[in-house]
C-alpha positions as CSV (number, residue, x, y, z in Angstrom):
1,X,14.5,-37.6,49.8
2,X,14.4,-34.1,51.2
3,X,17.1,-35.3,53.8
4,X,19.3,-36.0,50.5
5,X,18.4,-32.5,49.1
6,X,18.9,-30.9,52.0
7,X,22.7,-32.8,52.3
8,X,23.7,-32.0,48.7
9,X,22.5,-28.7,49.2
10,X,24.1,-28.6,52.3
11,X,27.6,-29.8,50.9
12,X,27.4,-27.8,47.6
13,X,26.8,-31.1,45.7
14,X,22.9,-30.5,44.5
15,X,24.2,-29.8,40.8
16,X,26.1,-33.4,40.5
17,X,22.3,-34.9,41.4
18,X,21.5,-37.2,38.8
19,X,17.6,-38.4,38.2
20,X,19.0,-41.8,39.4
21,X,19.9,-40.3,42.8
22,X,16.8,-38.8,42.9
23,X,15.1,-41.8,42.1
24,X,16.7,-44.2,43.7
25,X,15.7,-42.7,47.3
26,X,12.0,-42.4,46.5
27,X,11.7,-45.7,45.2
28,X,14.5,-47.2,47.9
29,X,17.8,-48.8,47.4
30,X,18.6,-51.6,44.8
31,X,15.2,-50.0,42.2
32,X,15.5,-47.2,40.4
33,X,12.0,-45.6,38.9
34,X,11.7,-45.4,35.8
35,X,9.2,-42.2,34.8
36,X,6.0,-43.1,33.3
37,X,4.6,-41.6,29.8
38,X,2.7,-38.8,30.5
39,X,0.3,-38.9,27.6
40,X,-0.1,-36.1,24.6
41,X,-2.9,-33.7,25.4
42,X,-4.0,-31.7,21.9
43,X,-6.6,-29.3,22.4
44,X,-8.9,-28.3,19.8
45,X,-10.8,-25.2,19.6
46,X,-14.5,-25.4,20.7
47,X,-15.6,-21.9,20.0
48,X,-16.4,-20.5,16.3
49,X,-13.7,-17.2,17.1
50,X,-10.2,-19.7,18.3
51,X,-11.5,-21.5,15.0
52,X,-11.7,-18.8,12.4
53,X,-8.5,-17.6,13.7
54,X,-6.6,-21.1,13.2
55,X,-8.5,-21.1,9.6
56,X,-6.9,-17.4,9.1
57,X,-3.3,-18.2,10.1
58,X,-3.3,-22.0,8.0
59,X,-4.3,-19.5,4.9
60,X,-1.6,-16.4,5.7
61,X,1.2,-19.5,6.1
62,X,0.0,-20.9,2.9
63,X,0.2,-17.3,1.1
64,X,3.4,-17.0,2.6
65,X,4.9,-20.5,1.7
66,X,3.5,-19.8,-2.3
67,X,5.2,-16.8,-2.1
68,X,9.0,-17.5,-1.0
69,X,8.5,-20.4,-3.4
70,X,7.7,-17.6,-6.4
71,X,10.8,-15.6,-4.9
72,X,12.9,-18.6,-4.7
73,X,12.1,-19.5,-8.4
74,X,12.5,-16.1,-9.8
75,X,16.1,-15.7,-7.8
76,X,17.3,-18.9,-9.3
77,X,16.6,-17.6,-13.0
78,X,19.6,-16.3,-14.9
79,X,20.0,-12.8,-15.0
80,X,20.1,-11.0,-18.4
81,X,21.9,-7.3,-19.4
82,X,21.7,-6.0,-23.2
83,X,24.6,-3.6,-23.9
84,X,24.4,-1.7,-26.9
85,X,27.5,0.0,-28.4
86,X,26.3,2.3,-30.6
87,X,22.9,4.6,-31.2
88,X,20.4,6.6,-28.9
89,X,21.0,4.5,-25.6
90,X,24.4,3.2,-26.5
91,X,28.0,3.2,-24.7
92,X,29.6,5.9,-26.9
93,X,26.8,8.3,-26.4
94,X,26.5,8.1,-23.0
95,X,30.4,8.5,-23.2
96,X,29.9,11.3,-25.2
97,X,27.6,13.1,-23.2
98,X,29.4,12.3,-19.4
99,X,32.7,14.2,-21.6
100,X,30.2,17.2,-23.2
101,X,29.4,18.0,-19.3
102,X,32.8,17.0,-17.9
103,X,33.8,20.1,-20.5
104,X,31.1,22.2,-19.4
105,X,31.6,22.2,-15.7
106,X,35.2,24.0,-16.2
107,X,35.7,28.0,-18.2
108,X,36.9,27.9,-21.9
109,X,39.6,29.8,-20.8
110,X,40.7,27.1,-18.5
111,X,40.6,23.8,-21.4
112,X,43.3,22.2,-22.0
């Protein structure tokens, strides 16, 4: 096998290897090996500290997850304006008051 490397390295060929090449010179010619499952090693936490931490980060993610679900629900409710025309808080005052300091800014003597 390191022959083989040291060939395709050799020849510029080692990126064209393909895990049958590989294989088939460890195992010989005519078998190719087939990789066995390397089993699933989960570790739990056996101190009280990794443990309290794990319980702290499962309750910030659950905060978090309530809250983008409040956010999405309150950005997918229809949005509401109230124009009013007339009165105190009205269009045409407003109007009125943008032209009484529109006046003001420029000299009498200047008016049209």
């Amino acid at each position: 096998m390191i022959n083989a490397l040291d060939y395709a390295q050799r020849t510029n060929t080692i990126g064209s290897l393909r895990a049958d090449d590989v294989s088939r010179t460890i195992v010989g010619t005519g078998a190719v090996a087939s990789p066995s499952p390397q089993p699933v090693i989960i570790q739990t936490p056996t101190d009280n500290v990794a443990s309290a931490a794990l319980a702290q980060s499962a309750a910030v993610l659950s905060r978090y997850e309530r809250t983008m679900s409040q956010l999405s629900k309150r950005l997918n409710e229809p949005f509401v304006t109230v124009n009013t025309v007339t009165g105190d808080t009205g269009i045409k005052q407003a109007q009125d008051e943008y032209d009484t300091l529109m006046r003001n800014k420029s000299p009498k003597s200047k008016r049209k």
